[in-house]
VEXPA-377423 format. One record per residue (C-alpha): residue in one letter; chain; x, y, z. Coordinates in nm, 2 decimals. Example, Ala and Ser with C-alpha at 12.3 -4.5 7.8 and 13.67 -1.06 7.14 Angstrom:
2
(node A,A,(1.23,-0.45,0.78))
(node S,A,(1.37,-0.11,0.71))
***
This chain:
326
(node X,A,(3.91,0.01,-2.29))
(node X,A,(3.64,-0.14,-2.52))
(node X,A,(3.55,-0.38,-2.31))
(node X,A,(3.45,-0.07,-2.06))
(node X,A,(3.30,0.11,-2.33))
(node X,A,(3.08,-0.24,-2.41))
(node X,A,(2.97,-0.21,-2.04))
(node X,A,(2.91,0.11,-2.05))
(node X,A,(2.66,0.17,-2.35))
(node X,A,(2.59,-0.24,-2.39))
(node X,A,(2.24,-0.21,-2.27))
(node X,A,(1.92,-0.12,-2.44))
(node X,A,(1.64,0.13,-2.28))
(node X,A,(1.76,0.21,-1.95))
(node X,A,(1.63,0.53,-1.72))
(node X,A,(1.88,0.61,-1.42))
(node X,A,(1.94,0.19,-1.33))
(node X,A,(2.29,0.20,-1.41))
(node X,A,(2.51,-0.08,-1.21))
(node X,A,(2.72,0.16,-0.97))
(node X,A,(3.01,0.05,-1.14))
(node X,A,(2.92,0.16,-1.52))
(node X,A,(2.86,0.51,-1.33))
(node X,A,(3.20,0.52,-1.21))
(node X,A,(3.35,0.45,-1.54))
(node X,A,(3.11,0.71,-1.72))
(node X,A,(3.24,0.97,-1.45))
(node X,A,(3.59,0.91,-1.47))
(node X,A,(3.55,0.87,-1.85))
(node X,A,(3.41,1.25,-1.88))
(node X,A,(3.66,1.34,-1.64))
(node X,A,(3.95,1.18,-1.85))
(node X,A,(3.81,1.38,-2.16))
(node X,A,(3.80,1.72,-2.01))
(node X,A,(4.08,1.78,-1.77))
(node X,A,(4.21,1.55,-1.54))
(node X,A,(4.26,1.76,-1.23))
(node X,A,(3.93,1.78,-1.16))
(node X,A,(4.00,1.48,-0.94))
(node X,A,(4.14,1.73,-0.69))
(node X,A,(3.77,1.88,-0.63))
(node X,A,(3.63,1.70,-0.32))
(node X,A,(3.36,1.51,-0.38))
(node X,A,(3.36,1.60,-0.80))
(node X,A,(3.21,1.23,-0.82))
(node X,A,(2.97,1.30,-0.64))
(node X,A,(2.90,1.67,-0.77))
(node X,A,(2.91,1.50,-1.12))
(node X,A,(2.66,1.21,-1.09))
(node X,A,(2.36,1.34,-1.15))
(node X,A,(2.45,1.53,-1.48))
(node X,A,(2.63,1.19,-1.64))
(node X,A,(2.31,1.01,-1.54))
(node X,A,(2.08,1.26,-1.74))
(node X,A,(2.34,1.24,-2.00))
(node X,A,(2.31,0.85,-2.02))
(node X,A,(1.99,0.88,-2.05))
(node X,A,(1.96,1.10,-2.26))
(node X,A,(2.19,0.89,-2.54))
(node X,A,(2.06,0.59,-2.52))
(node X,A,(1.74,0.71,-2.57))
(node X,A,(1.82,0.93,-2.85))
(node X,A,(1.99,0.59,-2.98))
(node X,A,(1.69,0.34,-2.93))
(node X,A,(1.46,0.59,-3.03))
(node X,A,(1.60,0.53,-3.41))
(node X,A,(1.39,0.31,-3.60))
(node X,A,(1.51,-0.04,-3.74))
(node X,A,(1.76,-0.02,-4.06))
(node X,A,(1.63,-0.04,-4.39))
(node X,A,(1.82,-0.30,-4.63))
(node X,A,(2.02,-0.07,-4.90))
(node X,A,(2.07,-0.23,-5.24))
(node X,A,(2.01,-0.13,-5.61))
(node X,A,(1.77,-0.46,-5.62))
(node X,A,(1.58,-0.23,-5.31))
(node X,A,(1.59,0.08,-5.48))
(node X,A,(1.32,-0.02,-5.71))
(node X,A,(1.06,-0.07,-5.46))
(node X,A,(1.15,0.17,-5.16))
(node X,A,(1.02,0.51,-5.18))
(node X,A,(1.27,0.61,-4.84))
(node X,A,(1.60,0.50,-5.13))
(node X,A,(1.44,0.68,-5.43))
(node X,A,(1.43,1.03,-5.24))
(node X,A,(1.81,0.97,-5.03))
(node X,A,(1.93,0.87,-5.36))
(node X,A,(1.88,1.00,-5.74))
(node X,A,(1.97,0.66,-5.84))
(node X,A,(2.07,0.26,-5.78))
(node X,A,(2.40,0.41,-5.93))
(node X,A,(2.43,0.70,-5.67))
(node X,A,(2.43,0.42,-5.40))
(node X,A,(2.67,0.21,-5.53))
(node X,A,(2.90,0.53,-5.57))
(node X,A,(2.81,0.67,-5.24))
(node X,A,(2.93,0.33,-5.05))
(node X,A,(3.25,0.27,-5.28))
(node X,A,(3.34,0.61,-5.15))
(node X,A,(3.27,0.58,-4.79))
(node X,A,(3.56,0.59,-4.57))
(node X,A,(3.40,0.43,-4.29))
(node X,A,(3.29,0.15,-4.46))
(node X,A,(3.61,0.10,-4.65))
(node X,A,(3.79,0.11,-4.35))
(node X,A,(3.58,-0.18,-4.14))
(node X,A,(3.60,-0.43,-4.45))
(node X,A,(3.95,-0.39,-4.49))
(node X,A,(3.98,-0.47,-4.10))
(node X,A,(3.75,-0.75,-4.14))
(node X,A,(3.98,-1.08,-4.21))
(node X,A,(3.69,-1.30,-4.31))
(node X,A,(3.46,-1.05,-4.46))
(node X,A,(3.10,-0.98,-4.32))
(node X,A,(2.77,-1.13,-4.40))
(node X,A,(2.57,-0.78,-4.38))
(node X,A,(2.72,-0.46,-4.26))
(node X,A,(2.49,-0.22,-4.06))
(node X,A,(2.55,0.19,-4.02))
(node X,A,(2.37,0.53,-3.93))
(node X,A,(2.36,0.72,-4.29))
(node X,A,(2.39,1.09,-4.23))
(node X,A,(2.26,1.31,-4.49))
(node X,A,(2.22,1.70,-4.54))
(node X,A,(1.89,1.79,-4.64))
(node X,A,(1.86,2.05,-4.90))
(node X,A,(1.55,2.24,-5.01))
(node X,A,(1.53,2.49,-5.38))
(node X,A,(1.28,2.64,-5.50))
(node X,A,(1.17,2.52,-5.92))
(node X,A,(0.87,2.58,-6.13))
(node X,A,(0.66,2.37,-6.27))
(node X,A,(0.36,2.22,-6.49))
(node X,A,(0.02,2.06,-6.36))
(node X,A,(-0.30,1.97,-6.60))
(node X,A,(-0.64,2.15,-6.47))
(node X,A,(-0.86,1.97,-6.65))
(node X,A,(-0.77,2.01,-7.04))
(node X,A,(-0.53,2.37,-6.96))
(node X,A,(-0.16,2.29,-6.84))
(node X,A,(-0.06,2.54,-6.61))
(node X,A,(0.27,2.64,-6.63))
(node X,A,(0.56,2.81,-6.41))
(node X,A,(0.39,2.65,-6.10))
(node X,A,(0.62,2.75,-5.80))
(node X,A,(0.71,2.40,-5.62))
(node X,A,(1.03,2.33,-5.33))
(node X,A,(1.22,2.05,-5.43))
(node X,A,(1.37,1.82,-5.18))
(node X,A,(1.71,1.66,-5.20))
(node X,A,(1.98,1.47,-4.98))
(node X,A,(2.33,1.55,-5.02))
(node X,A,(2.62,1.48,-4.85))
(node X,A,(2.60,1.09,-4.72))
(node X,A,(2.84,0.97,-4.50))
(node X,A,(2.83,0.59,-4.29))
(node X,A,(2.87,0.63,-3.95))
(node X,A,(2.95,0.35,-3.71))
(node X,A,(2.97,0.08,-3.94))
(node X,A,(2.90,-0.29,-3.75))
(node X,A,(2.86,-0.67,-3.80))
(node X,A,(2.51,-0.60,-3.66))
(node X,A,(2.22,-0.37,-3.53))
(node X,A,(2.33,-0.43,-3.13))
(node X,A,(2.71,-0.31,-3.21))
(node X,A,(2.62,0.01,-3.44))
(node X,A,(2.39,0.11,-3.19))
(node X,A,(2.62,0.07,-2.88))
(node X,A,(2.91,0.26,-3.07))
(node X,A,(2.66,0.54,-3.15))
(node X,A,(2.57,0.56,-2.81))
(node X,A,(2.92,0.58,-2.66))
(node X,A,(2.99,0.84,-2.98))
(node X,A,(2.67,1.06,-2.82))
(node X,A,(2.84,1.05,-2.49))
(node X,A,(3.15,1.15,-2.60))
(node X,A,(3.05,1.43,-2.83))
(node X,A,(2.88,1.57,-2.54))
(node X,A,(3.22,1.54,-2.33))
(node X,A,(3.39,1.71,-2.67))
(node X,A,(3.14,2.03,-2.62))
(node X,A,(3.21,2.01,-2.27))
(node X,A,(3.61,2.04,-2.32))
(node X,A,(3.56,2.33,-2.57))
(node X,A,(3.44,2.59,-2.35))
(node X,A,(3.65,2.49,-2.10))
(node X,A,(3.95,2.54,-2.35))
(node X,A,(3.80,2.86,-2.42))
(node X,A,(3.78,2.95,-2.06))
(node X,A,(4.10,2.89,-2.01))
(node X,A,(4.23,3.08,-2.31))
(node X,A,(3.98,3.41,-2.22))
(node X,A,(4.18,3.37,-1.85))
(node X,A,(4.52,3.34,-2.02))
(node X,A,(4.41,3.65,-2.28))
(node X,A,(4.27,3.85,-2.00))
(node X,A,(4.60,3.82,-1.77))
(node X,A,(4.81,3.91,-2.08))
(node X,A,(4.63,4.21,-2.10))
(node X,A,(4.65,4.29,-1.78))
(node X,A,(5.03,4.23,-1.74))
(node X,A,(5.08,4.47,-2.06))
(node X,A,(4.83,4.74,-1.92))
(node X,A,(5.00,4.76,-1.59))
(node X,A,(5.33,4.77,-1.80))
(node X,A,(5.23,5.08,-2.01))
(node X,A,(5.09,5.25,-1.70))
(node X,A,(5.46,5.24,-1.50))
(node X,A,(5.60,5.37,-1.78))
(node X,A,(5.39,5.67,-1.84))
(node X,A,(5.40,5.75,-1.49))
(node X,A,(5.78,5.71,-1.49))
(node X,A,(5.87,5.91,-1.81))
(node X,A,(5.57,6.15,-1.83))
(node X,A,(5.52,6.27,-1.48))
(node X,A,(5.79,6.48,-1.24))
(node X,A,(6.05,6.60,-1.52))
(node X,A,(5.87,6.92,-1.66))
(node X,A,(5.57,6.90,-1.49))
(node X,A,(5.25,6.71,-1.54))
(node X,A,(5.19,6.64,-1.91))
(node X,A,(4.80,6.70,-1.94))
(node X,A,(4.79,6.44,-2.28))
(node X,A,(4.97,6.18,-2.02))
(node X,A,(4.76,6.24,-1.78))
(node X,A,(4.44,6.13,-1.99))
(node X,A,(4.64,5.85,-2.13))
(node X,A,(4.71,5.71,-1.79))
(node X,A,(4.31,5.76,-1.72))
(node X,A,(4.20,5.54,-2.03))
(node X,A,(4.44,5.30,-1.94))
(node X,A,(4.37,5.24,-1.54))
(node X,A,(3.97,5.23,-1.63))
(node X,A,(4.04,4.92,-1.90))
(node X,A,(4.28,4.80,-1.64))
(node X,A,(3.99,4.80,-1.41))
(node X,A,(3.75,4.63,-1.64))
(node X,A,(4.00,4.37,-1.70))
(node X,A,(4.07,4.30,-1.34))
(node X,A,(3.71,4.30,-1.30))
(node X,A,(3.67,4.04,-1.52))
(node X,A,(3.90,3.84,-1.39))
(node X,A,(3.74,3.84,-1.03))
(node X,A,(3.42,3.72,-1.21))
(node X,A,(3.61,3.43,-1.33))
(node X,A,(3.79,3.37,-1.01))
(node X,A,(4.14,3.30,-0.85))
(node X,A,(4.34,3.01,-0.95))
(node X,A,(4.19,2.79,-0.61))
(node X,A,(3.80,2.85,-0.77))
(node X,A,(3.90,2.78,-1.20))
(node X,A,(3.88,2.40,-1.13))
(node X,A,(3.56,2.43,-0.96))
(node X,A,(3.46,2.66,-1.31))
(node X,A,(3.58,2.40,-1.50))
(node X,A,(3.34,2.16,-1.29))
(node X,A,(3.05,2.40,-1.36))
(node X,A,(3.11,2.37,-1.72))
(node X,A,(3.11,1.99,-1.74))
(node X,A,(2.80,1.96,-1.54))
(node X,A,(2.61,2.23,-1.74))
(node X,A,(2.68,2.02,-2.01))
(node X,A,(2.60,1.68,-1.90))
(node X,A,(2.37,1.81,-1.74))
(node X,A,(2.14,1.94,-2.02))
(node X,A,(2.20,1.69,-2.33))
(node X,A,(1.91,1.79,-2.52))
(node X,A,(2.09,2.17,-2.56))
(node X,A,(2.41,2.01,-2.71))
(node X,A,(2.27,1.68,-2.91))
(node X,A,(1.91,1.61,-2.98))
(node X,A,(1.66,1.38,-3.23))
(node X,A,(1.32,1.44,-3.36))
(node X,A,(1.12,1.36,-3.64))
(node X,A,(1.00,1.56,-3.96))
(node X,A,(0.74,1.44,-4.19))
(node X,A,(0.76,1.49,-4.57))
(node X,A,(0.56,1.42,-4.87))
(node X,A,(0.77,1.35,-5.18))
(node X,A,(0.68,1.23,-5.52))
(node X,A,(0.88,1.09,-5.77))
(node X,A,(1.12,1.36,-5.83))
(node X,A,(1.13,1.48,-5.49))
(node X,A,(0.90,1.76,-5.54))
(node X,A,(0.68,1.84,-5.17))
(node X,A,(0.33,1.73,-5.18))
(node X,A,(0.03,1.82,-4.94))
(node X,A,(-0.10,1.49,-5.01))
(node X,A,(0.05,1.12,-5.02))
(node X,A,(-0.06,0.94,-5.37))
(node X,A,(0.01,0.65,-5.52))
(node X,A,(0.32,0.87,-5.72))
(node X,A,(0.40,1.06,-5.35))
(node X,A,(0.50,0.88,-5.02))
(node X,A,(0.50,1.03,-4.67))
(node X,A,(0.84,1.01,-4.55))
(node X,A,(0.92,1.01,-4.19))
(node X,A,(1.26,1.20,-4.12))
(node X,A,(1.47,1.10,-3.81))
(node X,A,(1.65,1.44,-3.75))
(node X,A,(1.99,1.52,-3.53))
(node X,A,(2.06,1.83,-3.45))
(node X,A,(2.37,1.94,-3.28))
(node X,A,(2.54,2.23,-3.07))
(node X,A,(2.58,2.45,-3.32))
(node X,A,(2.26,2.44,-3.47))
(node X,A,(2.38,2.18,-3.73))
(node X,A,(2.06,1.92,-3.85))
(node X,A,(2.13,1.59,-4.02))
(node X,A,(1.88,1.32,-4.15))
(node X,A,(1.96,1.01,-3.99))
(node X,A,(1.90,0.69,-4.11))
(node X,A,(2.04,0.33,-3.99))
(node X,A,(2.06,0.11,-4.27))
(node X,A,(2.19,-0.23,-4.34))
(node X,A,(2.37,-0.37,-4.63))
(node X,A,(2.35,-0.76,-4.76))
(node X,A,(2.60,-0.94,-4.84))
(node X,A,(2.64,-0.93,-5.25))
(node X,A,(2.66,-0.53,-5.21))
(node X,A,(2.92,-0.56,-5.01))
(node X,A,(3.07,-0.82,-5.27))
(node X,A,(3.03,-0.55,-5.51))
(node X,A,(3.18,-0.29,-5.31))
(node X,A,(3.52,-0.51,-5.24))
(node X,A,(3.55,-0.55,-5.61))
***
């Protein structure tokens, strides 16, 4: 399986010149990860082509489009302006990578150790509102409303021997979070059929009865009577809904739909773009870089639910990494 997954996403920038073959195994793969018995749709390879080759696209540019890793260290810290606003301190970063996961995880499966290790950072980016002081001239003016800028929340994605691997696992990771999105709603299709038919089994139920116990013994019973009303009109709106969704011959061709909305239109579920900020010192906003503010340029992801990350591939030499294994 990796070694399909290293053809699949082992390329750089590519638009649409896939080998036929990498296709196929990104079809079947998106297939695999959603249900299985879409094989049974005539032609669904076909049907689904185009959609897995905008998706492709669509990661691996999101992927290359990252910009090269910046070393991480406490030596670094001093003299990179990016470090000193991820990071309150050379002590944070030594704390944050101790307590990676990921990291931990990929030098412990490492027999021989690694030279430098290379990952995406993720970070939440949090903005609060403080006052402040600034000089005018001889007068210091106080209570000065500024936003502060922080990152919270760091966690190593992906973590490689080099650039080339991190960025091919984050590219098949794209790919399959859009597959992911792809088999929720059509697990929650399948559970709004399931729901609707239980509802209409039990409305059906309670209508026999009523008709059975409440009509022909005494006469017609008026309060019944409106009972059964309310019920056959939701039973109607039920069984309409159901038609909309369709018999049990047209829910694989639904669950088809859903896969190629998806793949179909990446940038809805998983896209990147950039934010630029001006941060001094203590990670206070600034209209102007300085020599005490730098412009940062943020690499943003921002998923299906709305969700935005800062993303940031980094790389870590070899005596942090000696650090973090004692």
């Amino acid at each position: 399986m990796l070694r399909i997954l290293q053809s699949l996403f082992g390329f750089g920038e590519t638009s649409g010149g896939y080998p036929e073959s990498i296709v196929k195994m990104a079809i079947e793969r998106a297939v695999d990860g959603t249900d299985p018995w879409l094989r049974a749709i005539t032609g669904y390879r076909k049907k689904l082509r185009p959609a897995v080759l905008k998706a492709m696209d669509h990661v691996v540019s999101l992927v290359e489009g990252l910009p090269p890793p910046i070393p991480v260290s406490a030596g670094a810290y001093r003299f990179n302006p990016e470090l000193k606003s991820f990071f309150i301190s050379a002590e944070e970063i030594q704390g944050v990578l101790e307590k990676d996961r990921n990291l931990k995880d990929f030098l412990r499966k490492r027999e021989n150790g690694a030279d430098t290790v290379t990952a995406l950072m993720f970070m939440e980016k949090k903005e609060s509102r403080v006052f402040g002081a600034e000089m005018d001239g001889d007068r210091v003016i106080r209570d000065i409303p500024r936003t502060m800028v922080s990152f919270e929340s760091h966690r190593l994605l992906d973590p490689s021997p080099d650039e080339g691997k991190t960025r091919f696992q984050l590219k098949r990771r794209a790919f399959d979070y859009l597959i992911r999105v792809a088999l929720q709603r059509i697990s929650s299709a399948k559970s709004e059929r399931k729901d609707l038919e239980r509802r209409n089994a039990l409305l059906l139920s309670k209508i026999d009865i009523l008709r059975r116990g409440g009509w022909g013994f005494n006469g017609v019973d008026s309060s019944r009577c409106e009972d059964v009303g309310d019920l056959e009109e939701k039973l109607n709106l039920i069984q309409s809904q159901l038609a909309s969704i369709g018999s049990d011959d047209c829910l694989l061709q639904t669950y088809l739909d859903i896969l190629i909305d998806v793949l179909g239109h990446p940038e809805n579920h998983l896209r990147g773009g950039l934010e630029t900020v001006i941060l001094d010192d203590m990670g206070i906003k600034r209209e102007q870089a300085s020599q005490n503010a730098s412009e940062l340029k943020l690499y943003t992801l921002h998923d299906t639910n709305g969700l935005c990350r800062i993303a940031r591939m980094i790389s870590l030499p070899h005596e942090e990494l000696q650090c973090i294994r004692a």
